[in-house]
BAKOLLUM-303849 format. One record per residue (C-alpha): residue in one letter; y, x, z. Coordinates in steps of 0.2 Angstrom, whole numbers. Each point is the difference from the previous one (the first is absolute). Layout:
BEGIN
+--------+-------+-------+-------+
! residu !     y !     x !     z !
+--------+-------+-------+-------+
!      A !     Y !     X !     Z !
...
+--------+-------+-------+-------+
//
This chain:
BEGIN
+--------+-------+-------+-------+
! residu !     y !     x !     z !
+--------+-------+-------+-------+
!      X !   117 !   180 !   -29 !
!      X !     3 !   -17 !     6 !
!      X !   -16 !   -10 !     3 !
!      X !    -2 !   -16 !    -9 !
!      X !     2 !   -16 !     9 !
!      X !   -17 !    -9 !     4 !
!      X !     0 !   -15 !   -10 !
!      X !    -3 !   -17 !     7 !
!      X !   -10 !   -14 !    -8 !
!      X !     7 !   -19 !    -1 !
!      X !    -6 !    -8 !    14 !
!      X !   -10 !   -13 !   -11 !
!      X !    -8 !   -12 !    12 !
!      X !     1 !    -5 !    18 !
!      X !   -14 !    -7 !     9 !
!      X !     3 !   -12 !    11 !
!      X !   -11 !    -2 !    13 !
!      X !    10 !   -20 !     8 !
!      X !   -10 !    -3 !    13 !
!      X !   -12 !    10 !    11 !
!      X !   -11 !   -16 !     1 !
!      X !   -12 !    -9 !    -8 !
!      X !    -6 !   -18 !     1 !
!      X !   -18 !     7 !    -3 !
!      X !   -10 !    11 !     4 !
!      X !   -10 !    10 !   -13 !
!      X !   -11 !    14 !     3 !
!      X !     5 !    11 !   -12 !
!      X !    18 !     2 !     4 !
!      X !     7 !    17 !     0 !
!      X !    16 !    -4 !     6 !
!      X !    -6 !   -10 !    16 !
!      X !    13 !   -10 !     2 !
!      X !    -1 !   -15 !    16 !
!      X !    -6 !   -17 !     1 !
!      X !    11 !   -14 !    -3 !
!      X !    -5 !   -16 !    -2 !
!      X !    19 !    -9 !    -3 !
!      X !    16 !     8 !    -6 !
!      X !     0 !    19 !     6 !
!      X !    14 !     8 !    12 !
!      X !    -8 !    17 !    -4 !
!      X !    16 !     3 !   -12 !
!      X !    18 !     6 !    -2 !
!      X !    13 !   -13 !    -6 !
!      X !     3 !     3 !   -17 !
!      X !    20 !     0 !     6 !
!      X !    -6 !    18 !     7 !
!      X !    -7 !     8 !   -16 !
!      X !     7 !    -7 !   -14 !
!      X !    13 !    12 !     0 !
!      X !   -14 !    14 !    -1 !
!      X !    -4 !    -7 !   -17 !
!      X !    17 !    -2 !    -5 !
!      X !     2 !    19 !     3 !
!      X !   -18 !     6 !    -9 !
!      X !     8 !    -8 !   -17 !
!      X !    12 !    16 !     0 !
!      X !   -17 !     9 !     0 !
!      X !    -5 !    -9 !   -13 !
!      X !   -11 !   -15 !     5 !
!      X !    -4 !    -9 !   -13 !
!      X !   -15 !   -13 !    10 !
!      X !    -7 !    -5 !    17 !
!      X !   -18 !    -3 !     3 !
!      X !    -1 !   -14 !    15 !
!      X !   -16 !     3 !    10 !
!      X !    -6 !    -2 !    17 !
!      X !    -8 !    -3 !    10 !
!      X !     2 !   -19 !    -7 !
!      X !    17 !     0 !    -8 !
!      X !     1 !   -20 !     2 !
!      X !     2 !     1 !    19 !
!      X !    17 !     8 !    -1 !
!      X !    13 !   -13 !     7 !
!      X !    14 !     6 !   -15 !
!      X !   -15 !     2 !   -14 !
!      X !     9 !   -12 !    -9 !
!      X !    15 !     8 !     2 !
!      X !    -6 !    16 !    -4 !
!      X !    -6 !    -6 !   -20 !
!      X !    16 !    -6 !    -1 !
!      X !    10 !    15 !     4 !
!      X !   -11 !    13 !    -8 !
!      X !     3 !    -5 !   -19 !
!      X !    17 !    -6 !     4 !
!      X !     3 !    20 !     5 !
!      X !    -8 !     3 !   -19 !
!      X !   -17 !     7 !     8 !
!      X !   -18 !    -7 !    -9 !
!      X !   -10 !    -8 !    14 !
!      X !   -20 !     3 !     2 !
!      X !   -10 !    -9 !    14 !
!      X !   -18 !     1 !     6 !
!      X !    -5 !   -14 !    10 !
!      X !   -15 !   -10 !     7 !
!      X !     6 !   -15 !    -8 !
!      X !    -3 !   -11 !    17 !
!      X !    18 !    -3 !     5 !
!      X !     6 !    -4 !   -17 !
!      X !     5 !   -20 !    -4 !
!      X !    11 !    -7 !   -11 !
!      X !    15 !     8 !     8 !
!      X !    -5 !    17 !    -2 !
!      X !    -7 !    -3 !   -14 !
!      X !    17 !    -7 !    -8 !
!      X !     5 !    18 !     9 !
!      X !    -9 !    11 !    -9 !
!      X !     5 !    -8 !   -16 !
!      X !    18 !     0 !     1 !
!      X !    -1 !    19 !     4 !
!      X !   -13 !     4 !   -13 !
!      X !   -10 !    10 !    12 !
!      X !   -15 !     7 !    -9 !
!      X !   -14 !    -4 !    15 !
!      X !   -18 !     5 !     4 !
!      X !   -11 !   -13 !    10 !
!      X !   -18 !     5 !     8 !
!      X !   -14 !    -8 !    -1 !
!      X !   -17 !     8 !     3 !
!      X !   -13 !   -11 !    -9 !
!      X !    -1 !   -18 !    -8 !
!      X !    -8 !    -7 !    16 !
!      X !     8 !    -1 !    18 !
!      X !   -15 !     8 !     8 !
!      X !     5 !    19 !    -7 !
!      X !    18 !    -2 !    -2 !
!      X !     1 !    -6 !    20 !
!      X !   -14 !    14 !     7 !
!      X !    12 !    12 !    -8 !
!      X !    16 !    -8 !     7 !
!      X !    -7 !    -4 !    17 !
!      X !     8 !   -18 !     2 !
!      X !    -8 !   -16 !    -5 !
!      X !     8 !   -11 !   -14 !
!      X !     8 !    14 !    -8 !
!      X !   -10 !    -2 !   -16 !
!      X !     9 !   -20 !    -4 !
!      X !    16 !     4 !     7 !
!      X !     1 !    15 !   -13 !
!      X !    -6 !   -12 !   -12 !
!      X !    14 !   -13 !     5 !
!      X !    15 !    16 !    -1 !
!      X !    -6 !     5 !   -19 !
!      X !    -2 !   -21 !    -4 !
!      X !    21 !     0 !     7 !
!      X !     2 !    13 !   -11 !
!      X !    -6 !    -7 !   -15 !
!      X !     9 !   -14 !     2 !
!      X !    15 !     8 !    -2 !
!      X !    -6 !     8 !   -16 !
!      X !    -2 !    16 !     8 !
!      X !   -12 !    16 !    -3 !
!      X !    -8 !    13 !    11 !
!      X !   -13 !    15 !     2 !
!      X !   -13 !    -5 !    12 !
!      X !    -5 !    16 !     9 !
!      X !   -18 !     3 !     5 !
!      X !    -9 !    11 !    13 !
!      X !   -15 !     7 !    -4 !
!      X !   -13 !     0 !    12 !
!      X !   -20 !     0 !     3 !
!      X !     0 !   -20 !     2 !
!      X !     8 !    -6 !   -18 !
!      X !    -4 !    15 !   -10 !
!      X !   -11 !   -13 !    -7 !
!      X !    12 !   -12 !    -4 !
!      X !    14 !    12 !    -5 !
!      X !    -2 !    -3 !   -20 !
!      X !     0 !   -16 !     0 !
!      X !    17 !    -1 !    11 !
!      X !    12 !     5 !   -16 !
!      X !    -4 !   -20 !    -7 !
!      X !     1 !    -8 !    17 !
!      X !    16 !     9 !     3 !
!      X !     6 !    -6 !   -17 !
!      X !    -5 !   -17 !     3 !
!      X !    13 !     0 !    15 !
!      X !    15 !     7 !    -9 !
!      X !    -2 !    19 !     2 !
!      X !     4 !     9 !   -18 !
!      X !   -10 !    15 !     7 !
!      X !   -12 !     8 !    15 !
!      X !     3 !    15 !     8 !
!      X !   -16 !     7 !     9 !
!      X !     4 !    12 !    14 !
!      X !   -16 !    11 !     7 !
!      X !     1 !    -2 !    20 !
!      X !    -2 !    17 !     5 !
!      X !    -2 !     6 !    20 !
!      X !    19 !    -1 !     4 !
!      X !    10 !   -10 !    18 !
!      X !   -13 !   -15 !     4 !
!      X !   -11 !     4 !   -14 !
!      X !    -7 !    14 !     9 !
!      X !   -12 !   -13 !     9 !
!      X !    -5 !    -7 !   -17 !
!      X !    -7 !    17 !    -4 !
!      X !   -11 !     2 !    16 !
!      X !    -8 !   -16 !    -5 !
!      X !    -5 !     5 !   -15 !
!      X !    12 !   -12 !   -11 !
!      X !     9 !    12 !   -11 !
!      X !    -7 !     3 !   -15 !
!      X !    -3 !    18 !    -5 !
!      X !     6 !     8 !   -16 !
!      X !   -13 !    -4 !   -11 !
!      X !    -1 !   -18 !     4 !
!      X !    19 !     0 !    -1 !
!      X !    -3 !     4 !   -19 !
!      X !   -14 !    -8 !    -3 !
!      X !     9 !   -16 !     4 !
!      X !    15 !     5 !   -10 !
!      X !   -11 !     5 !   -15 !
!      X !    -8 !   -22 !     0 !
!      X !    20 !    -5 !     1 !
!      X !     4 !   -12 !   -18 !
!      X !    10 !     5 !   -12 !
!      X !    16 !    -9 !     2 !
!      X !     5 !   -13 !   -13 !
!      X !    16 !   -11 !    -3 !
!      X !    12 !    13 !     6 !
!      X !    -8 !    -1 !    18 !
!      X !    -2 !    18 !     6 !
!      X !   -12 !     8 !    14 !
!      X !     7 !    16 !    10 !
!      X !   -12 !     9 !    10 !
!      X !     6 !    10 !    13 !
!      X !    -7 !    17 !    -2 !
!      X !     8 !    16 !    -5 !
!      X !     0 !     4 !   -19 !
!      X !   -12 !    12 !    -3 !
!      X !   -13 !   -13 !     6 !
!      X !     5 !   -16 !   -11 !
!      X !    -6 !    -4 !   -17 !
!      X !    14 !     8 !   -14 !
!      X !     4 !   -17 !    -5 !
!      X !     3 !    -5 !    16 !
!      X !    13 !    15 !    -1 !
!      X !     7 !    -5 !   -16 !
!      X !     3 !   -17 !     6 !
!      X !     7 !     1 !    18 !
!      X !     4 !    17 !     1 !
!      X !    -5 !    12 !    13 !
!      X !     4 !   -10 !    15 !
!      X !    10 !    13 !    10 !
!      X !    13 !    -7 !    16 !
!      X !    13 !     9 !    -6 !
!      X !     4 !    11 !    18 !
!      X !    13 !     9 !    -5 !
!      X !    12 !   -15 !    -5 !
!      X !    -9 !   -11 !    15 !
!      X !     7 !    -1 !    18 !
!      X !    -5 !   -10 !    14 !
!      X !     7 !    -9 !    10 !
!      X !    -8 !    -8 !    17 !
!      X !     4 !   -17 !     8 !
!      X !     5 !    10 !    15 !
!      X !    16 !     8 !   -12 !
!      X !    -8 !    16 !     0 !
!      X !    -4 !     7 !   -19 !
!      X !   -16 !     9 !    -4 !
!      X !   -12 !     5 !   -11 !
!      X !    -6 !   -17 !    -6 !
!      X !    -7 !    -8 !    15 !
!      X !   -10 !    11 !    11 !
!      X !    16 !     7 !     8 !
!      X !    -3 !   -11 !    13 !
!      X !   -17 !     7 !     7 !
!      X !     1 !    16 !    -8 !
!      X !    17 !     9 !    12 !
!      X !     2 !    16 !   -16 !
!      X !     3 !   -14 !   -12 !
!      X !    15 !   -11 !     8 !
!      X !    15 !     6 !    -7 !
!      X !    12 !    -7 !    14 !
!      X !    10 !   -19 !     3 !
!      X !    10 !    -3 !   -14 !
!      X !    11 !   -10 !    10 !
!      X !     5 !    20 !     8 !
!      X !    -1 !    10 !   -15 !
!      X !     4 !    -3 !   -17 !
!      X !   -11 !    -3 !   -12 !
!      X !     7 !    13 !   -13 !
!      X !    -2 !    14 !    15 !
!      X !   -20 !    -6 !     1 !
!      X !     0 !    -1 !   -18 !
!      X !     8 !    16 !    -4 !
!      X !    -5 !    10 !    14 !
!      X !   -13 !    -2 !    10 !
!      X !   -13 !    14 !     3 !
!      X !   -15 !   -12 !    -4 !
!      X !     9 !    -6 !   -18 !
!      X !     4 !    18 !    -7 !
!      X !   -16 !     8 !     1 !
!      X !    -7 !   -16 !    -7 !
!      X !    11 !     3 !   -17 !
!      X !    -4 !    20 !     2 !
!      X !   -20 !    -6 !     1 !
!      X !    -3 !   -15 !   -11 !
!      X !    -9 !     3 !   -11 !
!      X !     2 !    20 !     1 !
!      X !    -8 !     4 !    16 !
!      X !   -13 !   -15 !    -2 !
!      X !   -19 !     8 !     7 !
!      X !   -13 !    -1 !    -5 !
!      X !    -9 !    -9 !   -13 !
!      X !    19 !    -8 !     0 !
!      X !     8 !    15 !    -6 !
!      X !   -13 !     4 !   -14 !
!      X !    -1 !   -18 !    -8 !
!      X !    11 !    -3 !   -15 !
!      X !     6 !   -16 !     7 !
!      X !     9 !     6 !    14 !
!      X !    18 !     2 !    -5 !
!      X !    -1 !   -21 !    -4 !
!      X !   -12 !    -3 !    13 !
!      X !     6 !    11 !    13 !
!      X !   -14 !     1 !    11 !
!      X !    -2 !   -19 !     1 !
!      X !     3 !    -6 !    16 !
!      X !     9 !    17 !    14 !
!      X !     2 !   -12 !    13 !
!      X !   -21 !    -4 !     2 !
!      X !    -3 !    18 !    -4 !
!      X !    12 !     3 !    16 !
!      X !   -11 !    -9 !     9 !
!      X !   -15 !     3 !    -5 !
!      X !     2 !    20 !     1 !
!      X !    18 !     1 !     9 !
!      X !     8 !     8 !   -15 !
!      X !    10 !    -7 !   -15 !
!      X !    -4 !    11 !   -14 !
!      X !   -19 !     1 !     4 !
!      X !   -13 !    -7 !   -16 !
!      X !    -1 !   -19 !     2 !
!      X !   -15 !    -5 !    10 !
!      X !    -9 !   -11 !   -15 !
!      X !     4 !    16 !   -12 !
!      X !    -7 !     9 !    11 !
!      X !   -17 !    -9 !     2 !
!      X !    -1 !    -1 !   -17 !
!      X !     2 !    17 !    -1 !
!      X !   -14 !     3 !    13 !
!      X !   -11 !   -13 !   -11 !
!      X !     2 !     7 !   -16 !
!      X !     8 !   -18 !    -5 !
!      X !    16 !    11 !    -5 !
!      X !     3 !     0 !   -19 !
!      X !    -1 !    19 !    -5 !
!      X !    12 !    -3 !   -14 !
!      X !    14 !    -5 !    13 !
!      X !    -2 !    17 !     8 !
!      X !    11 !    17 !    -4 !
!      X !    -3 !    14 !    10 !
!      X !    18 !     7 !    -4 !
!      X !    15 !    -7 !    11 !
!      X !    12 !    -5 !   -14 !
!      X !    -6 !   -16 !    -4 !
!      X !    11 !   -13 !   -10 !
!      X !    -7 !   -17 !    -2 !
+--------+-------+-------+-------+
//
């Protein structure tokens, strides 16, 4: 009997990782990227991988998410948001906002990028501890003011640590009042620079995570509040409003400023999950091929451990983030680290759990 062909997902989204430097420094950062304090040289020239990306829309690319490292300190950035929609690819960005003026600005709105900015807390003395470079706090400030001035409108994103976990409700109406139409709150959890940040005691613990997210408002006037934590551990109307939040793995690839694709991007300090240079092999053999991507579709969400593998949510949010469980335990399908504690803590809602394997959510 002939066996059936394996069956390959649309390659979705691309994660472009522009440069491998930033003009900051921030403590949390899991990617690590270097230090730049002008336009990076840390960078292929777009000339090289846009044919890359002109291939993956065989595969189905539909969108490209821009990231860094600091995306802005690309030479061809403004080249890049031009080309990208013209291929007929939707164009995401995260950014730290300091590089933008009213060029980039104009730039983002002609290629109707849908953009994040971070900002850390309503005052320059907690935004600029967390991204280690004075000033950062007002030139931010000045990147989402050029923005607004071309009628644009963003998400800010903010990281959650010990030092504004006081401050952290009252960041949804600041961030309103600079243009953002909603706030993304991500949990810094021991990952890349990080690590140090958990030694000194500045990570919050699980509880204090949710106790933070239990005094977050209520969002009105369409604004809307995303909390970065798996689904099992957010309010139902959380659910119902956002969704459950997953990354989407299996329709996600990376690729690294260096050419090389990977899985998101710690493929560039983590050697099992660098897929090869793109600029050598063709992204459809990566995507079709490669060991790493195959047993991820045969594992996700099937194999998932753990509390993972027993909570109703996993075939949407399949195990939430395989890249920080890789490093955290060195294996992808392993139970999701904050799962896990929650597990440990008794913080994990009983009605999420099914002792059987055949779970559909």
């Amino acid at each position: 009997m002939a066996t059936e062909p394996r069956r390959v997902p649309r390659l979705d989204t691309i994660y472009f990782y522009v440069t491998g430097s930033c003009n900051l420094r921030c403590r949390h950062c899991w990617i690590d990227p270097v230090t730049e304090s002008h336009r990076s040289t840390l960078h292929l020239p777009w000339r090289e991988l846009k044919p890359v990306f002109e291939g993956a829309k065989a595969l189905g690319l539909r969108s490209v998410k821009l990231t860094g490292g600091e995306p802005f300190l690309h030479p061809d950035i403004l080249e890049i948001l031009a080309d990208l929609p013209a291929m007929g690819l939707g164009v995401r960005m995260e950014t730290n906002g300091t590089l933008i003026g009213e060029r980039e600005a104009k730039a983002l709105k002609a290629a109707n990028v849908n953009f994040s900015i971070s900002l850390d807390g309503p005052t320059p003395e907690i935004h600029d501890d967390l991204r280690n470079v004075p000033g950062s706090f007002e030139k931010t400030l000045k990147g989402m003011a050029a923005c607004r001035a071309e009628g644009l409108r963003f998400q800010v994103i903010c990281s959650l640590y010990r030092r504004n976990a006081e401050l952290l409700p009252g960041m949804a109406a600041f961030a309103e009042s600079h243009g953002a139409t909603s706030l993304k709150v991500n949990v810094i959890t021991s990952m890349g620079r990080s690590d140090e940040m958990r030694e000194h005691g500045e990570l919050l613990s699980l509880p204090e995570v949710l106790e933070v997210r239990s005094r977050m408002p209520v969002p009105e006037n369409g604004f809307r509040i995303f909390f970065d934590l798996p689904p099992a551990l957010l309010p139902l109307r959380d659910i119902v409003r956002n969704g459950v939040g997953t990354c989407g793995i299996l329709g996600i690839l990376g690729i690294l400023h260096n050419g090389h694709a990977g899985l998101c991007g710690v493929g560039e300090h983590i050697p099992e999950l660098d897929f090869g240079d793109l600029r050598r092999v063709s992204i459809k053999e990566v995507w079709e091929t490669h060991p790493t991507l195959v047993t991820l579709r045969e594992k996700v969400p099937a194999g998932l451990q753990g509390i993972c593998g027993r909570c109703i949510f996993r075939n949407a949010c399949l195990g939430k983030c395989v890249a920080n469980t890789f490093h955290a335990i060195g294996e992808l399908y392993g139970a999701f680290g904050t799962c896990t504690e929650a597990e440990e803590l008794g913080l994990f809602p009983e009605k999420y759990v099914v002792e059987h394997r055949n779970v559909v959510a």
